[in-house]
TIZAVEX-369127 format. One line per field, with one value per residue (C-alpha): x, y, z; chain; residue number from 1. Coordinates in Angstrom, 1 decimal, always signed. Example, Ala and Ser with C-alpha at 12.3 -4.5 7.8 and 13.67 -1.06 7.14 Angstrom:
REM TIZAVEX-369127
c1 <- [+12.3,+13.7]
c2 <- [-4.5,-1.1]
c3 <- [+7.8,+7.1]
unit <- [A,A]
pos <- [1,2]
REM end
This chain:
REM TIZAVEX-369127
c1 <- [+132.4,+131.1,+131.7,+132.6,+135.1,+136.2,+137.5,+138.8,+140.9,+142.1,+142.4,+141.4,+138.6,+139.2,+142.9,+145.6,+145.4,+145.5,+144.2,+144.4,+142.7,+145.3,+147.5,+146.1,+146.9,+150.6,+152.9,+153.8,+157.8,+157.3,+155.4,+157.8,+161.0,+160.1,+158.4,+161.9,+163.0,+166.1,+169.4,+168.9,+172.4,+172.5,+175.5,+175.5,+178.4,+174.9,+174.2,+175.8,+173.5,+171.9,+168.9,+167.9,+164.7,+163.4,+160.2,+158.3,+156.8,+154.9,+155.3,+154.8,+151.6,+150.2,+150.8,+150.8,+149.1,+146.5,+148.8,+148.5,+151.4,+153.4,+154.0,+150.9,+147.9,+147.6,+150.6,+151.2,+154.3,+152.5,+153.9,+152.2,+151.4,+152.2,+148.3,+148.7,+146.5,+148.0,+149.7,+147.4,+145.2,+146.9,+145.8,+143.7,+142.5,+140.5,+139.0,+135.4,+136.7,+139.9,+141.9,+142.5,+142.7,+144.5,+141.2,+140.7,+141.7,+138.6,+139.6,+136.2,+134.1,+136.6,+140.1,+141.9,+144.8,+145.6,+145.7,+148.0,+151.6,+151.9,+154.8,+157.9,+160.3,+163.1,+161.1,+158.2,+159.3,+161.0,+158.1,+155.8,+158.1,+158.6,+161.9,+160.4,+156.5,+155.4,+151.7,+152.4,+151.4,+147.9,+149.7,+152.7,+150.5,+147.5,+150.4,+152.6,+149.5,+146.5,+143.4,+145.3,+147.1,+144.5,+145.3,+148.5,+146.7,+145.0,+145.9,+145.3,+144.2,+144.7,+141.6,+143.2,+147.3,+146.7,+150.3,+151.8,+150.1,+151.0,+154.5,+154.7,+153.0,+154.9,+158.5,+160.0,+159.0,+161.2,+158.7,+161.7,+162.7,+163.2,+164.1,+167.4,+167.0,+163.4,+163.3,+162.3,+164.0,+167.3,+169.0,+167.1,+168.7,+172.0,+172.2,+171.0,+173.5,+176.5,+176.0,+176.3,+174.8,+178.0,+176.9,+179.9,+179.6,+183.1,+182.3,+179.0,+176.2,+175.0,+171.8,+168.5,+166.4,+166.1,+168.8,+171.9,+173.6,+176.8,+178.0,+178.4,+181.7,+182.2,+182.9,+179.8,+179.5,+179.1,+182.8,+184.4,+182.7,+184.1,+187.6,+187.4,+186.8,+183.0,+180.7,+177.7,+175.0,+171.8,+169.1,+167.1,+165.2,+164.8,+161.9,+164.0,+162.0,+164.9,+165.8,+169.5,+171.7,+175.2,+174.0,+174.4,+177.9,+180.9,+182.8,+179.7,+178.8,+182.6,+182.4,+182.6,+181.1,+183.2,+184.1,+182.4,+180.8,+179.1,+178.3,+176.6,+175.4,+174.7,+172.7,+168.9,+167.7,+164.7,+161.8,+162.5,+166.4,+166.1,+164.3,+166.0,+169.1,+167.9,+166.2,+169.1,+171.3,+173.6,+172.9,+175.9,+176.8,+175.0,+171.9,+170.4,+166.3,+165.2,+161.2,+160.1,+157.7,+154.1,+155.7,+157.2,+154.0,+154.8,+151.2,+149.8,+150.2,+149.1,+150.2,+148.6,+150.9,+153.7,+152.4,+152.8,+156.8,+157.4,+156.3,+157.7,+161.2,+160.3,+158.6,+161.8,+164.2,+162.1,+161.7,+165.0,+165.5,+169.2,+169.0,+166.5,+168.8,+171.2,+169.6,+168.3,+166.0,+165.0,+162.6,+162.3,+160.9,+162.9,+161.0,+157.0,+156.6,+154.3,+152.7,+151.9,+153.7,+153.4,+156.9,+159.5,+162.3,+165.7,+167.8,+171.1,+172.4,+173.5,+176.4,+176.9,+179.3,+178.3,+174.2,+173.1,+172.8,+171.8,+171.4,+169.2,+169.4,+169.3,+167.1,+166.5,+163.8,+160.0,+159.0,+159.5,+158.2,+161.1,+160.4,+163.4,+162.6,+164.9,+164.7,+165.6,+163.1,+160.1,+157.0,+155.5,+158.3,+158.6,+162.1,+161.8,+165.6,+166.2,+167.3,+167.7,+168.8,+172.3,+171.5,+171.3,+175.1,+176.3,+174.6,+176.4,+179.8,+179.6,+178.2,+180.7,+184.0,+183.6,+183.9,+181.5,+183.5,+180.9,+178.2,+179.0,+179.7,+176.1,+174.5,+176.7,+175.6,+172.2,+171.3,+171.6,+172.9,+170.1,+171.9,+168.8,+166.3,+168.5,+167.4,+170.1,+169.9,+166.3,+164.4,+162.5,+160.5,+156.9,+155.2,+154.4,+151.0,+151.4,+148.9,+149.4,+147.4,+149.0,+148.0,+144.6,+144.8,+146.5,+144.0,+141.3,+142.9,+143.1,+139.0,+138.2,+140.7,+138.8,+135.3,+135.0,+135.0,+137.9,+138.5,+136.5,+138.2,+136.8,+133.8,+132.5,+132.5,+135.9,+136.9,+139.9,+141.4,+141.9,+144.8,+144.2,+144.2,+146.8,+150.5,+152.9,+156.5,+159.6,+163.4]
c2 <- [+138.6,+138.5,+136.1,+138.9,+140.4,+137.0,+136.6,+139.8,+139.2,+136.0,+135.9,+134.4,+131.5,+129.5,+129.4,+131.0,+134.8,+137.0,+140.0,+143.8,+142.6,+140.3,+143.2,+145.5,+143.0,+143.5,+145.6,+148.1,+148.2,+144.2,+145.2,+147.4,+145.7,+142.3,+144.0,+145.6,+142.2,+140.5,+141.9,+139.7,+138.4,+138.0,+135.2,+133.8,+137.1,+139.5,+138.1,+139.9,+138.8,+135.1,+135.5,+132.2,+132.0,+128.5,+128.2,+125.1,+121.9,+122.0,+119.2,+119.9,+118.3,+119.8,+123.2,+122.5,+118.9,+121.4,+123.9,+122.7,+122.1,+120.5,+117.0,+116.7,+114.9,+113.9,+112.5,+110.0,+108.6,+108.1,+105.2,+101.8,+100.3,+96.7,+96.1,+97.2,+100.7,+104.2,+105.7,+108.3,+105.5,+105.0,+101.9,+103.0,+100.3,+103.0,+103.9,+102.4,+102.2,+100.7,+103.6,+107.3,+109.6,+113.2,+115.6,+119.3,+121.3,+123.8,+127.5,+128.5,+126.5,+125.8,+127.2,+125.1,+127.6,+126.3,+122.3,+119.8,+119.5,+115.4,+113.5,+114.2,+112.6,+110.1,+106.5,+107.8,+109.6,+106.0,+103.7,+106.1,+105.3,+101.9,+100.9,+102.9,+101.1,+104.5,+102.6,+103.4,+106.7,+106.4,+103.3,+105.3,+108.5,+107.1,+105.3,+108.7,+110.9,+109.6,+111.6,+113.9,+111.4,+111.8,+115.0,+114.3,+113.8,+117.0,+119.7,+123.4,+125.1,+128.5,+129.9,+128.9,+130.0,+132.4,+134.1,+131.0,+130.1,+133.6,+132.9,+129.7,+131.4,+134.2,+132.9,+129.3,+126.4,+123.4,+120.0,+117.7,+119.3,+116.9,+117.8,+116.3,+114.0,+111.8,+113.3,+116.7,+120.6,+120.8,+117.8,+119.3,+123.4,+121.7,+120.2,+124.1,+125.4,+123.3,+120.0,+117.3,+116.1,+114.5,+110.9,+109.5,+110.8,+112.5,+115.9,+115.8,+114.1,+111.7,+114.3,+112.8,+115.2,+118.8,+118.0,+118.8,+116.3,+118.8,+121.3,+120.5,+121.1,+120.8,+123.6,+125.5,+126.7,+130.5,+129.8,+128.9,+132.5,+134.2,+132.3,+133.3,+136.7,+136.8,+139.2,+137.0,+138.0,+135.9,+138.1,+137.1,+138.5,+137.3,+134.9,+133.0,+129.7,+127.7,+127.6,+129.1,+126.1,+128.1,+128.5,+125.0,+125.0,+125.4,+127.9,+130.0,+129.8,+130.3,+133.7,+136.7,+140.5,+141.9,+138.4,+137.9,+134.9,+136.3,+139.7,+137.8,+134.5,+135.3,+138.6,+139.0,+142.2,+144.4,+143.6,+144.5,+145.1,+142.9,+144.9,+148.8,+146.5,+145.5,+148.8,+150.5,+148.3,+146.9,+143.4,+140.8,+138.9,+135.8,+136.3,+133.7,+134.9,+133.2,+133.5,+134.0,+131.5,+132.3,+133.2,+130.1,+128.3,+125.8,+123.6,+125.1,+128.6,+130.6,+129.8,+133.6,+134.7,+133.2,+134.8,+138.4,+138.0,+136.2,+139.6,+141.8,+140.5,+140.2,+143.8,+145.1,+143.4,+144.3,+148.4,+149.2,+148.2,+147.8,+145.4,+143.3,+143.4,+141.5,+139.5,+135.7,+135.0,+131.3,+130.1,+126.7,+124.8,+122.5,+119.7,+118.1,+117.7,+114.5,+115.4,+113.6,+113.5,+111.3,+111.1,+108.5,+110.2,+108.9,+106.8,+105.7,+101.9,+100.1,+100.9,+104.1,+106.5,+109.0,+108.2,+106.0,+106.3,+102.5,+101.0,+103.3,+105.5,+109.4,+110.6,+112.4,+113.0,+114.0,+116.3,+120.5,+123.5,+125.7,+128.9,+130.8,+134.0,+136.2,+138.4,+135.2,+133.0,+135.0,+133.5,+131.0,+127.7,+124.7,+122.7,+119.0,+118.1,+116.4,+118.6,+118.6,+121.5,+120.4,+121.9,+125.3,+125.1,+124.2,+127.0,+129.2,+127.0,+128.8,+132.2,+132.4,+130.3,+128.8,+125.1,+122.7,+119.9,+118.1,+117.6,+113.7,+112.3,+110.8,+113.8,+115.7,+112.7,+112.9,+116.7,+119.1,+123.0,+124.9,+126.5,+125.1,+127.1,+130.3,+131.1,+133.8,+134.5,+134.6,+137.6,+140.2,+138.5,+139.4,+141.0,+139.3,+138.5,+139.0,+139.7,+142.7,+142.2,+139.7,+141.8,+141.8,+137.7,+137.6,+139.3,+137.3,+134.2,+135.0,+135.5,+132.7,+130.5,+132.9,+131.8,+128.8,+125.1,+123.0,+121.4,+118.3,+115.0,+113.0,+110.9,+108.3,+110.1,+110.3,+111.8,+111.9,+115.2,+117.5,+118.8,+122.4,+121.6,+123.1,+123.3,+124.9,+125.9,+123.8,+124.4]
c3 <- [+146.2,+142.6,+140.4,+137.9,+139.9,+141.1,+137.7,+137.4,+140.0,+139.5,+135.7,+132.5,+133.2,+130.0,+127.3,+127.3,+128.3,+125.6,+123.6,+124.8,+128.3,+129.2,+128.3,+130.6,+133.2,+132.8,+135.1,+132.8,+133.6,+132.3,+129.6,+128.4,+128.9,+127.8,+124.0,+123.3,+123.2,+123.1,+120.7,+117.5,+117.8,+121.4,+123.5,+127.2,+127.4,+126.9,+130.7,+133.7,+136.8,+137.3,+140.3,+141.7,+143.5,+144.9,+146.3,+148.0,+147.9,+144.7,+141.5,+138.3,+137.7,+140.9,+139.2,+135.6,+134.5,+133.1,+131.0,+127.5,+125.5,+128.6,+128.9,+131.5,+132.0,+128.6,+128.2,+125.5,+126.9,+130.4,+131.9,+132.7,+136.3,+136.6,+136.5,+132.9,+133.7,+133.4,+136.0,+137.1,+138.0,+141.3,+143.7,+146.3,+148.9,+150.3,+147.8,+146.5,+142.7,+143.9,+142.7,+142.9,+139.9,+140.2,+141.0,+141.2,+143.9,+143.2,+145.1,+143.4,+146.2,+148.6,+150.4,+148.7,+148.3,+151.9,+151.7,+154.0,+153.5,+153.2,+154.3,+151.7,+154.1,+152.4,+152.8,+152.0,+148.6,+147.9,+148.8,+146.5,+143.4,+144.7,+142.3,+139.4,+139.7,+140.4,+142.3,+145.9,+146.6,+148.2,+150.5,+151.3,+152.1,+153.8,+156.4,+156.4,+156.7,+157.7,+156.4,+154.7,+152.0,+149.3,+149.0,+147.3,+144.0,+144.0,+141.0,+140.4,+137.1,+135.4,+137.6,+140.9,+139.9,+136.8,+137.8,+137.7,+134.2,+133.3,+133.9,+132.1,+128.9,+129.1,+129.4,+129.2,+131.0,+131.9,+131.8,+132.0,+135.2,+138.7,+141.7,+142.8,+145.5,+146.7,+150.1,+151.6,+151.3,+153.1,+150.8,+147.6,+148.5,+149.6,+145.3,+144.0,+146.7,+146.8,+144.0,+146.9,+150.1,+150.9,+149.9,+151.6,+155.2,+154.9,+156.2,+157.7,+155.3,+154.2,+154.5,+153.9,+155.8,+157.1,+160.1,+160.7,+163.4,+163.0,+161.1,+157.2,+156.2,+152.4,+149.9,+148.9,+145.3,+147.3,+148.3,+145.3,+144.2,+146.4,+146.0,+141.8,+142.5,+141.6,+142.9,+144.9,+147.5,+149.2,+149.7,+153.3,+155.7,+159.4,+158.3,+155.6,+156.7,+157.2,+153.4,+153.9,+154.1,+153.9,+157.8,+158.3,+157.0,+159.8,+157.5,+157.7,+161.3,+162.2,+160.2,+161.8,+160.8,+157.7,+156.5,+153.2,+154.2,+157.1,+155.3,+152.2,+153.3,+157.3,+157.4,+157.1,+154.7,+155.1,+153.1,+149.9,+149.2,+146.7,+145.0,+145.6,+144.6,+141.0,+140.3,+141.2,+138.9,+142.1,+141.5,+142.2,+139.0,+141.3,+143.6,+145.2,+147.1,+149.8,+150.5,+153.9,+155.1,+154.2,+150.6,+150.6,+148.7,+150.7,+151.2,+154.0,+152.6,+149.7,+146.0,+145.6,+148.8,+146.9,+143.3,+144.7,+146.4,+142.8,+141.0,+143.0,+142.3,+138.4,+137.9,+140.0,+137.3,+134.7,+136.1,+134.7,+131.0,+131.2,+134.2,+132.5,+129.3,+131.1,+133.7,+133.1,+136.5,+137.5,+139.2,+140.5,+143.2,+146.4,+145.8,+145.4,+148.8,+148.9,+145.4,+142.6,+139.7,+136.8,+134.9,+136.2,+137.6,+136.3,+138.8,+138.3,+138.0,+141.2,+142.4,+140.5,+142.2,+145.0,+144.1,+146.7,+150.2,+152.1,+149.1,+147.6,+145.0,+146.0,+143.2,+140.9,+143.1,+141.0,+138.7,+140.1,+138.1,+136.7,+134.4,+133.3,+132.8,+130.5,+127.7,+125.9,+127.1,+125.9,+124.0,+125.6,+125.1,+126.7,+126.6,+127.6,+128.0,+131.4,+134.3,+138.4,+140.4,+139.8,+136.6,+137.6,+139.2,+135.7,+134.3,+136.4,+135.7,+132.0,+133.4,+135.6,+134.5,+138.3,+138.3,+140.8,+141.4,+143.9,+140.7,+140.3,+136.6,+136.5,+136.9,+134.4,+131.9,+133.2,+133.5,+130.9,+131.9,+131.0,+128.0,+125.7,+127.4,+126.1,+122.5,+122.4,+118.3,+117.6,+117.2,+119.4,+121.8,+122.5,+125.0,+128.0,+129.3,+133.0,+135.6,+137.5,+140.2,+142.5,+145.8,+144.9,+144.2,+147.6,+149.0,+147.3,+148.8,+152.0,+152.5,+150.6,+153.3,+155.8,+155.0,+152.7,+153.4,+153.3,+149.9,+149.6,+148.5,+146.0,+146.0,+144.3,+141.2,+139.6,+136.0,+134.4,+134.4,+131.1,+129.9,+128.1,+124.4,+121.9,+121.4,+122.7,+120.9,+121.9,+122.4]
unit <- [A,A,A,A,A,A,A,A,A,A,A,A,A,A,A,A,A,A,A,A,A,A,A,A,A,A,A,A,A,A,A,A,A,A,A,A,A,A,A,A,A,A,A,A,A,A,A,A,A,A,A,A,A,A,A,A,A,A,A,A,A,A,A,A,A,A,A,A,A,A,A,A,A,A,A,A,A,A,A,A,A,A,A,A,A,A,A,A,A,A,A,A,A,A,A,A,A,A,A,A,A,A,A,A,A,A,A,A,A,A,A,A,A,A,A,A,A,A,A,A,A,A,A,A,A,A,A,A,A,A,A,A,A,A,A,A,A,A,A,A,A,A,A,A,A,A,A,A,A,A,A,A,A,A,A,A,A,A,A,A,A,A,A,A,A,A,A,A,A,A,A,A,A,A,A,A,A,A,A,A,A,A,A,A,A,A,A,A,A,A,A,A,A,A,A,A,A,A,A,A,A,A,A,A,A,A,A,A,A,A,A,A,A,A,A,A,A,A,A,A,A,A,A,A,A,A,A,A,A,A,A,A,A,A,A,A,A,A,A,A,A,A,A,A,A,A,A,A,A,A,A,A,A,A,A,A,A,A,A,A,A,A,A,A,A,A,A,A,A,A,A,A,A,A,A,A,A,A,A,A,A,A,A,A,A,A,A,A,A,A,A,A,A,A,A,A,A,A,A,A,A,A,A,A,A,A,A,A,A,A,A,A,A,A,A,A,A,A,A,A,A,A,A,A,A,A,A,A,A,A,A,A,A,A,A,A,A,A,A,A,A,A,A,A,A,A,A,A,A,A,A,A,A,A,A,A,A,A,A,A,A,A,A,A,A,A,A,A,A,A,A,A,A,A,A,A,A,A,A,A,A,A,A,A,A,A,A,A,A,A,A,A,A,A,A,A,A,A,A,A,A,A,A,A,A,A,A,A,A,A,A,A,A,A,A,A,A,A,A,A,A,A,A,A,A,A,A,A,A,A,A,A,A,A,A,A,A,A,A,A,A,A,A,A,A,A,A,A,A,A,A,A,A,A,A,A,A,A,A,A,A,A,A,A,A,A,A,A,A,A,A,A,A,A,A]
pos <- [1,2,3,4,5,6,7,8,9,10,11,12,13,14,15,16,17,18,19,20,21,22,23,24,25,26,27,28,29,30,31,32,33,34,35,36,37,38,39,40,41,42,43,44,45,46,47,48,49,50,51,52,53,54,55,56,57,58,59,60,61,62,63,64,65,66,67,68,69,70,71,72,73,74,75,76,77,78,79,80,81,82,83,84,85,86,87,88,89,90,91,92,93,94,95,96,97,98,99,100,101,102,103,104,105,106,107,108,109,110,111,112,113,114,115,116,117,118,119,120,121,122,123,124,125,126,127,128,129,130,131,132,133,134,135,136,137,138,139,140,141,142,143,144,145,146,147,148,149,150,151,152,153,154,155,156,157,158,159,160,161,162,163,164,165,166,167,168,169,170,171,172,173,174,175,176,177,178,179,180,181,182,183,184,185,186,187,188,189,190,191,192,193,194,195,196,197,198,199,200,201,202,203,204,205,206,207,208,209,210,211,212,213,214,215,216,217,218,219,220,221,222,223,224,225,226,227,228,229,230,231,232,233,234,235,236,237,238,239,240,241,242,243,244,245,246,247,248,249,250,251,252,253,254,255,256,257,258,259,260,261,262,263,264,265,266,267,268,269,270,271,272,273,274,275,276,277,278,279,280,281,282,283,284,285,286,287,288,289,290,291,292,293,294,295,296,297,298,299,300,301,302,303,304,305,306,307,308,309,310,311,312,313,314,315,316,317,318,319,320,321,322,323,324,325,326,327,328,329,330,331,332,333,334,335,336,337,338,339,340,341,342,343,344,345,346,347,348,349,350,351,352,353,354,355,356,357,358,359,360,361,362,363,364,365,366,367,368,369,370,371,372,373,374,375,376,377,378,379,380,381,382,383,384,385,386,387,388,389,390,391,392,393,394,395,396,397,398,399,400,401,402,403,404,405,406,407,408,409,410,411,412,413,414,415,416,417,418,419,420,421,422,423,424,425,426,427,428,429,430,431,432,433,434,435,436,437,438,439,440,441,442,443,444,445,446,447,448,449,450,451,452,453,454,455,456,457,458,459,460,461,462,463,464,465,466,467,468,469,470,471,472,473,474,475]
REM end
């Protein structure tokens, strides 16, 4: 294909998107809705539904080292190894230089929209931050998986995820954000689902990986909804790639047809009831979305695959103005997989209550990309308070009035509740600077994973990679 229409396609090739061009790019129901902006005077009572999408595997430098304003690759706070070097100079035995630095993952040359899910499993999360040194992820990869563990320090840029960019312009971005436990997707969805992995082994955890020995049998955060009265729904189809953990709850599987847990946790949707659902202003007050597999953008499948199913839920929020004028949407992401990330994650003191399983502290976990994207979240912020996906849960505490008892203290000390994303009495927001053509990306994608070589690891050559320059506003 062209390089011209290459970049049609897949976006702005240098800054921040802008101008009428990038406006043309928008879906117009976006374009329209977001520009009427926010009321001036506007409270957390303006909000009527919360939608809650997590997707896969993906840390936030991985995605957004790159974005300028963010606290990224040029990170003045970057912490130190014990060798005295920066962190992104990570030891590498393999390696000629004696380390590995984070290196583009070029979807110009290569298919590097595809690359290798590395191990995220539990010991391996915990060797890589090795008590807070943060200098064993090319050990603890290379063992874990083989050839593939380089490619934990590869990163994207606005040419390979302009969406995702798009988004994070557009709306507010959370660069403070970690995932809640070091370990892989069930234990990370069982914190944004129900606040706990049951530390203490009382009713079916501790849970460390994506297994279930038996049923799990303590409250959900979906239950105590549906206790208070409050309307709630998780949008799936049949291919929900294993990301429903109310399934994996005995309550759940013990439901029958017309039991509200079975009717809103347990069935599988047609493609795109989400979306009839928002446009058609029949949203529950909570809604959590559930990708299918190949939308996942799990490694291994398309961040341009996961771009599109993103949109589509966004445009269909956005298609009629007095949903979007009362619907916050966030988007967040399980966990890093085996991904780099710079940033310490906090960890609690030894012996702190209901945070350490073995001897070992659960998490946080590393560094996830969340956008929140709202009518009062336009323009392009970033807000750097600490948060985990516990967070979200005591978001919905104040949306809702519906306590989550299982969130421990530390986390509540530790976490904020998302509230200072929310800048409820400024002014009209701007209009967003989406891309509109997330099929054609998609289908862009899928040729070049079709015909081009795989992504090629670093040589002997190594740079250190650039962060966009300029600022961004902060909340």
């Amino acid at each position: 294909m062209a390089e011209l229409t290459r970049r049609r396609l897949l976006g702005s090739t240098a800054g921040a998107l802008g101008g009428a061009a990038a406006l043309s790019l928008l879906p117009p129901s976006v374009q329209k809705a977001v520009a009427a902006g926010p009321p001036r005077q506007g409270s957390l009572r303006d909000i009527e539904h919360v939608v809650l999408l997590m997707q896969e595997n993906r840390s936030f430098d991985h995605y957004f080292g790159t974005l300028s304003g963010v606290r990224g690759f040029d990170d003045p706070r970057a912490h130190r190894l014990p060798d005295g070097r920066s962190v992104f100079y990570q030891p590498d035995a393999a390696n000629p230089d004696g380390y590995l630095l984070p290196f583009h993952l070029d979807t110009k040359s290569t298919s590097a929209q595809a690359i290798p899910s590395t191990s995220h499993a539990w010991a391996v999360q915990h060797q890589a931050w090795n008590g807070g040194a943060m200098d064993q992820w090319l050990p603890a990869h290379r063992a874990a998986d083989g050839a593939n563990g380089p490619y934990v320090m590869g990163y994207y840029t606005r040419d390979d995820i302009p969406f995702q960019f798009a988004l994070a312009e557009t709306f507010t971005i959370c660069d403070n954000y970690f995932c809640s436990m070091m370990g892989p997707t069930w234990p990370n969805r069982l914190y944004w689902m129900t606040g706990t992995v049951d530390p203490s082994g009382t009713k079916g955890g501790p849970i460390t990986s994506n297994a279930a020995p038996s049923p799990y049998r303590w409250t959900t955060y979906a239950e105590r909804l549906q206790a208070a009265g409050v309307d709630w729904k998780v949008y799936q189809e049949t291919d929900n790639y294993g990301t429903n953990m109310l399934s994996e709850f005995q309550q759940f599987q013990d439901a029958k047809p017309g039991d509200p847990l079975y009717d809103r946790a347990m069935v599988a949707q047609p493609a795109g009831t989400f979306e009839d659902d928002a446009r058609n202003d029949r949203l529950p007050a909570v809604s959590w979305i559930l990708p299918t597999s190949y939308q996942s953008e799990h490694p291994d499948y398309l961040p341009a695959a996961g771009a599109d199913f993103v949109a589509s839920k966004i445009e269909a929020v956005a298609a009629n103005p007095k949903v979007w004028a009362k619907t916050a949407f966030i988007l967040n992401y399980d966990e890093n997989d085996g991904l780099f990330d710079h940033v310490v994650p906090p960890t609690p003191k030894a012996g702190t209550a209901d945070e350490f399983i073995d001897g070992e502290p659960i998490g946080a976990g590393f560094r996830v990309p969340a956008i929140i994207v709202s009518p009062w979240t336009v323009g392009g912020w970033v807000t750097g308070e600490a948060f985990d996906h516990t967070s979200v849960l005591q978001f919905l505490e104040h949306f809702t009035g519906v306590e989550e008892p299982n969130i421990s203290q530390w986390r509540r000390r530790t976490f904020g509740d998302l509230l200072s994303a929310f800048r409820f009495s400024d002014a009209r927001g701007t209009a967003p600077k989406l891309p509109r053509n997330t099929a054609e990306q998609l289908t862009e994608a899928q040729q070049e994973v079709a015909t081009l070589p795989k992504p090629t690891l670093p040589g002997a050559a190594q740079t250190f990679p650039k962060q966009e320059k300029g600022n961004r506003p902060h909340v």
